[in-house]
N, C-alpha and C positions, 0 to 999 in steps of 0.2 A: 504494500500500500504506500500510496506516497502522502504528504503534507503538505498544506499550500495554507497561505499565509492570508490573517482575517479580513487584514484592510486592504486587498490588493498587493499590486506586484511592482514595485519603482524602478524596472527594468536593471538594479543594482544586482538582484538578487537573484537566483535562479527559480522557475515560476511551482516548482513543485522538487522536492526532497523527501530522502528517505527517512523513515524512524531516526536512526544514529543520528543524523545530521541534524533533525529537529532534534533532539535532545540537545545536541552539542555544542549547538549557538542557539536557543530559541529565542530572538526575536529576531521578526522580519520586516520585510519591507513600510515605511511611513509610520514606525513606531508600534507595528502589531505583532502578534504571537502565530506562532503554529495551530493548525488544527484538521484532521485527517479529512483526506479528500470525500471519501466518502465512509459513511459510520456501517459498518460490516452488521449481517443480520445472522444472528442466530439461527439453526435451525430448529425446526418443529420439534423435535425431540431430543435439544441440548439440555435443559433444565431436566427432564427426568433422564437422561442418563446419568445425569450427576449427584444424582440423589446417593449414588453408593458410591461419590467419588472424595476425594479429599481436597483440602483448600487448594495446593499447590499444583495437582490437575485440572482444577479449576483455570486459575492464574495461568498455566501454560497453556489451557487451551483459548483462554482469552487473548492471549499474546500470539497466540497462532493467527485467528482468529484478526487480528489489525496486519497479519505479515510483518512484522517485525524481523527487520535485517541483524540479526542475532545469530551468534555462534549457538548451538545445543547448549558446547556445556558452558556458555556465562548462563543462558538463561538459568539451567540448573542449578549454577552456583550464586544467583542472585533469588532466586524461589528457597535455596537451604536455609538462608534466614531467617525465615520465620521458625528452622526448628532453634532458633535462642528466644523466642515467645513460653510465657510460662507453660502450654501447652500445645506440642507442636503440633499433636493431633487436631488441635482446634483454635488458632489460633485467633478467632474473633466469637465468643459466644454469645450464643444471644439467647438472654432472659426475660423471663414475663415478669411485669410488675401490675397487670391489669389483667381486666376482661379482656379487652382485645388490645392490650398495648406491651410492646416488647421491647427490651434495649439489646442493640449490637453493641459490644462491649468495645471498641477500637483501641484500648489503652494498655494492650495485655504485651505490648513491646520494651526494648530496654529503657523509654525514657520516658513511659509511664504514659503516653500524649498518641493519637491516635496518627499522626503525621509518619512515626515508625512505620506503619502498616506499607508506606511509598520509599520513605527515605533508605531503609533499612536494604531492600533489592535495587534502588534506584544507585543507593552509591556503590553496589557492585559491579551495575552496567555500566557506568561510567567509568569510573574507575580502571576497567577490563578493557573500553574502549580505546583509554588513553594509552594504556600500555599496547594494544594491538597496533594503533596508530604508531606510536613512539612519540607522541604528545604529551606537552605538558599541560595542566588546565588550571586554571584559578575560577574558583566555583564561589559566584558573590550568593548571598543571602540575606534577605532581612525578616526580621521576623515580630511577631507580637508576641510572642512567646513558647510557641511550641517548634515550628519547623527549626530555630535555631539549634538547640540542646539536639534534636534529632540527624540535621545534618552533620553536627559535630562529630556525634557520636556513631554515624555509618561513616565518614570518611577520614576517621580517624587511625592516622598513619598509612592509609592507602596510596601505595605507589603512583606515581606521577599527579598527584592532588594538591592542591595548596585550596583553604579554604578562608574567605574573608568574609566575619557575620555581622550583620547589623542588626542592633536592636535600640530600642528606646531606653533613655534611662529615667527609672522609677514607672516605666511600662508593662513589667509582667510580673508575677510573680516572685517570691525570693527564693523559691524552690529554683523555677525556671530561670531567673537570673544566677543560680550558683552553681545549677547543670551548664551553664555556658562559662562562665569566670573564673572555674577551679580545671577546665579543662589546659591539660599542658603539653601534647603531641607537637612537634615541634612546626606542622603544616597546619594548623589551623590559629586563626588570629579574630579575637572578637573583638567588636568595638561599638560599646554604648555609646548613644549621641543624643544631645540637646534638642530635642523635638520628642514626635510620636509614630508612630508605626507607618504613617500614610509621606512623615517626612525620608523614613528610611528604605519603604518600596520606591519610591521617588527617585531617591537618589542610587537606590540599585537599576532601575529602567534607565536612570541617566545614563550610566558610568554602563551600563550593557549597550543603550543607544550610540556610545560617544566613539567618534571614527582617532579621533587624539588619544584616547585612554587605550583603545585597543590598537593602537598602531605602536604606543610605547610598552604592548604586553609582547606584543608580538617582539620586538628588539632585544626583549629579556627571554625570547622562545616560549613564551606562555600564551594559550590559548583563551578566551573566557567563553564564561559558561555561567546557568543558575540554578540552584537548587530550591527556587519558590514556584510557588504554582501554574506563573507561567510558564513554565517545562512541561510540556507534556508529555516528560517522562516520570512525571509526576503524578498527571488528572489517569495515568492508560491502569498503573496499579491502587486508584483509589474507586475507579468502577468495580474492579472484583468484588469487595467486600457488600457492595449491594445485591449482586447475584447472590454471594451466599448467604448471606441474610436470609432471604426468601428462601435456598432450599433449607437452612435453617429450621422456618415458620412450617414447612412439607413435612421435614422428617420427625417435626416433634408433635406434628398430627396437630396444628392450628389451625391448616388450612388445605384446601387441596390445591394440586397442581393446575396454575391457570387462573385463579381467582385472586384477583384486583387484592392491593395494598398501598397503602401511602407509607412513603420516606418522608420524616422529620427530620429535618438538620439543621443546626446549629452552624447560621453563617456569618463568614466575615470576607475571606476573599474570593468566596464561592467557589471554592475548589471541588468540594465536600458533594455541593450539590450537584456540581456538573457530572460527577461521575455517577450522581445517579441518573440525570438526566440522558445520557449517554446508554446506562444501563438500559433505558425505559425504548430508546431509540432500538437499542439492540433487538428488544421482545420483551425484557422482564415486564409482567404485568404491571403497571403501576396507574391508579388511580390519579394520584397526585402528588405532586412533591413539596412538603412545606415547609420553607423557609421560614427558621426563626431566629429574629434579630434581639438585640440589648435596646438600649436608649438610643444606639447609633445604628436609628431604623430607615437610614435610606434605601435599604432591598425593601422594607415593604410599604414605601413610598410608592415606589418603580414600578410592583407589583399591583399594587393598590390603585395609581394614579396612570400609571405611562409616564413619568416626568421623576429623573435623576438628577437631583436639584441643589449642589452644594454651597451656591451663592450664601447662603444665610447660615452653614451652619458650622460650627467647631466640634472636633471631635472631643467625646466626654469621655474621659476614665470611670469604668466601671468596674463591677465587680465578676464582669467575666472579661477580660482584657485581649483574650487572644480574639475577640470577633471587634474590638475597637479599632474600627478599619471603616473608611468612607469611600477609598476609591477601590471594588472589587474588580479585581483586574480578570477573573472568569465568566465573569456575562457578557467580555465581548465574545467567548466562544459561542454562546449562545445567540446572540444578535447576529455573526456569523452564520450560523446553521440557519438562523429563523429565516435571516434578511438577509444576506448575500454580503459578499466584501464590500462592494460601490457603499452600501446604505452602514455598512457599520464602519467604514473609514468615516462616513460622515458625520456619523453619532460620534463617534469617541474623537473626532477634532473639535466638534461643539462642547464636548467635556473636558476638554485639555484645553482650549483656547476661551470657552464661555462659562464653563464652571456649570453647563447644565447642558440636559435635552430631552427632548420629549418624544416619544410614540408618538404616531398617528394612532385611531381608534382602532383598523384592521391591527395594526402591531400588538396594543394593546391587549388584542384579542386572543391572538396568538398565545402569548403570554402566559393571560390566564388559564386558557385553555388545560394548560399541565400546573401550573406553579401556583398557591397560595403563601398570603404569608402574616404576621404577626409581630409582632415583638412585647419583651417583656422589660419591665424595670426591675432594678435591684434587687429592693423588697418585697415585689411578687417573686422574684426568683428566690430568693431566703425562705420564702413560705412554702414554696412548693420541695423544696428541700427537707423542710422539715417535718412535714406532710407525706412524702414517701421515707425517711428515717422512720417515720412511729409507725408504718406498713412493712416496714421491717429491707427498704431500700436504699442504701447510699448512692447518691450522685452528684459531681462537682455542678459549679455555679452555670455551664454553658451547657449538660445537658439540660437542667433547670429551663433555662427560656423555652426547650421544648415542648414543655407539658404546658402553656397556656398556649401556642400556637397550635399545639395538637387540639386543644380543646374547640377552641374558635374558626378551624379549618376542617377537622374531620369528622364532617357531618352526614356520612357515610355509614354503616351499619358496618365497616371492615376493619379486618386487624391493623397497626399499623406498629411501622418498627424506627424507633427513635433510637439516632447516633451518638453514641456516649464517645466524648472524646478528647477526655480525659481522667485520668484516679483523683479520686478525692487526695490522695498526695500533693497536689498540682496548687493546691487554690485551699489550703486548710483551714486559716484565720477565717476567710469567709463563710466557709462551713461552721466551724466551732461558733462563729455570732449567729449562723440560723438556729443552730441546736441549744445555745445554750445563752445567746444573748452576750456574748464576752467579748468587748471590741479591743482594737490596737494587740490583739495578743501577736504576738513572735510566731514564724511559720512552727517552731519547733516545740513549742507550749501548745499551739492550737493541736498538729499533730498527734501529741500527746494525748490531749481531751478526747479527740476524735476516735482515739484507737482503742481508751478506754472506756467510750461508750455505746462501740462498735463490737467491743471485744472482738478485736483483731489487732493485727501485728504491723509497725511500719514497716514496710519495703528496705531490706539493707540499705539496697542503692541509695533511698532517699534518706534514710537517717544519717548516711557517712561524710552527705554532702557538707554537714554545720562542722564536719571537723577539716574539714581537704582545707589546705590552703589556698588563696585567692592567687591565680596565675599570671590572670588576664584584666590589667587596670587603665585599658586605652579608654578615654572619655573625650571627646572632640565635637564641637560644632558639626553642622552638614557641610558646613561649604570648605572643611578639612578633610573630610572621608579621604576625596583622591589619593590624596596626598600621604594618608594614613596605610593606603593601602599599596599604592605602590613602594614604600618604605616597606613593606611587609614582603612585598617580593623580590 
């Protein structure tokens, strides 16, 4: 299969590419991403052959499945990854916590954050690539707090890799900020910066856009490359886990084979959801897919109105932080697929040059058609937190927004399966103030509270993190990154 690029083709670029090749520089022509030429359909009888098959047969025959220009065994050795998941057998489960309501667990990876389930295979194929190639790559990142600690920790020490991450400082986590800070492999380099997460993907789409910054990587023999979600070596292994979900819902006798379900997901830069969207394109049955936002409710603006409107608004820190994101850089795949390159070059220049755009009412239509959405504040999400804890449920602050979006969108008499995607490790202090009302506590006291009222055990990994020393103390402006980074190479 080849890949051809959202906004069109600026005659710079070659008009269609293979998998490797979109992975290996993904952005294309006028500032846009990759995205497969055309979306491959399952046949009639993949979902029940799979019913007696395992996640990683799954995953390869999905990757069959787009033709992917892969060696056998990288893909082999990028699919063995998940047997470092606490169960290899399974490595996404999915529990009922309702009548008809189910969580896919995404978090059962080494960094606790459901972004492992891509990064973890993602940095083998790359990685594999570079060395086939005899390439060097510098692999930029930003994050809000989960893809960071994830790409660290897949391309960590991987030959021909050099890794540069951006994150916001006082933007995630102290968990998530100390998975990233304490890391000391000698190719990977973080660097918190004075803004917020939408300044750090910003400045990662620059510094991947800029013909200067890659012509001085190139002099040093380094190639660049990204590990955020506009890679869609990213969005190809985060549609898996929505197939097996559903045969998930088959084998545990929720539902039969064929009969419609809604996806709840938890969004910020619409990664998440486009793979299910994707999923849904392939055949999996899906009713609808619903997006659930924080206070930073522009997807269900979008959703809601037609009109992607950032004129007026500052992003808010919240109490789920990895979805505190205003510019989703995954709906231009979708405005793509809906609306063709000509109409989504034109939208995403009206959002880069006017700070807004609007649907027509047929777009709008479109839209709807598959997508619903919602969003929740803080303190609804603290309630619902604590409402599925006394049902005898733990879940962080970001699956939280999903159960009032499910509520308000799935008006449907069907199961539906909401994306947990991340451990209550991740986001503790906000947990321990739903359960118990106790603010400002320490990630390592809240922790504590939590495990003692879970009666459950913290996670080595994350209890080791308050003793590791801090490795990594770059702090710099945006308009330093550059400069930060190529000093790092």
């Amino acid at each position: 299969m080849k890949f051809i690029e959202t906004r069109g083709n600026d005659g710079s670029k070659p008009v269609a590419v293979s998998f490797s090749q979109a992975i290996l520089s993904p952005l294309s022509s006028f500032g846009g991403i990759y995205a497969p030429e055309h979306i491959p359909q399952l046949a009639p009888d993949f979902l029940a052959n799979h019913l007696d098959k395992d996640y990683k047969t799954l995953a390869r025959d999905i990757l069959l499945a787009f033709g992917v220009d892969l060696e056998d065994g990288l893909v082999e050795a990028a699919l063995s990854t998940y047997d470092g998941f606490d169960d290899p057998e399974n490595p996404v489960p999915v529990v009922q916590i309702g009548e008809r309501l189910h969580v896919s667990e995404l978090y059962h990876g080494p960094t606790r954050a459901f972004k492992d389930m891509a990064l973890q295979p993602f940095g083998v194929v790359l990685s594999g690539l570079a060395q086939a190639r005899d390439e060097h790559y510098l692999i930029m990142a930003a994050t809000s707090g989960d893809t960071g600690p994830a790409a660290l920790d897949t391309f960590r020490n991987k030959p021909n890799i050099k890794v540069a991450c951006l994150y916001p400082d006082g933007g995630t986590s102290d968990v998530q900020r100390l998975q990233m800070v304490t890391e000391d492999a000698a190719n990977l380099k973080v660097i918190g910066i004075h803004g917020n997460f939408d300044d750090a993907q910003a400045a990662l789409k620059g510094l991947l856009g800029s013909e200067r910054f890659c012509t001085t990587l190139v002099e040093k023999h380094t190639q660049l490359s990204a590990a955020n979600s506009v890679n869609f070596g990213r969005i190809i292994f985060q549609l898996i886990y929505h197939l097996h979900s559903y045969l998930e819902l088959v084998r545990q006798g929720h539902i039969e084979l064929g009969e419609k379900v809604y996806l709840v997901v938890p969004s910020g830069n619409f990664g998440n959801a486009l793979g299910g969207y994707y999923a849904w394109r392939m055949g999996l049955p899906v009713e609808k897919i619903v997006i659930a936002s924080n206070a930073n409710n522009v997807l269900t603006d979008l959703i809601h109105t037609g009109v992607y409107d950032l004129r007026q608004r500052k992003l808010i820190g919240t109490s789920s932080p990895a979805m505190d994101i205003l510019k989703s850089s995954n709906v231009e795949r979708v405005l793509f697929h809906l609306f063709g390159a000509e109409r989504t070059r034109e939208l995403m220049r009206e959002l880069d040059e006017e700070q807004h755009y609007q649907l027509s009412g047929d777009e709008l239509q479109a839209m709807q058609s598959l997508f619903c959405a919602d969003f929740c504040s803080d303190d609804e999400g603290k309630a619902y937190i604590k409402e599925y804890f006394e049902q005898g449920y733990l879940m962080d602050p970001h699956t939280a927004t999903c159960m009032k979006a499910h509520a308000s969108c799935c008006d449907q008499p069907l199961h539906a399966i909401v994306y947990s995607t991340a451990e209550w490790t991740k986001f503790s202090p906000t947990i321990a103030n739903a359960l118990t009302g106790e603010r400002d506590a320490h990630d390592i006291d809240a922790l504590k509270t939590i495990a003692r009222l879970a009666n459950t055990e913290i996670p080595a990994r994350i209890g080791e993190l308050f003793s590791k020393p801090i490795t990594q103390t770059t702090l710099v402006d945006k308009e330093d990154i550059e400069k930060e980074v190529l000093a790092f190479i």
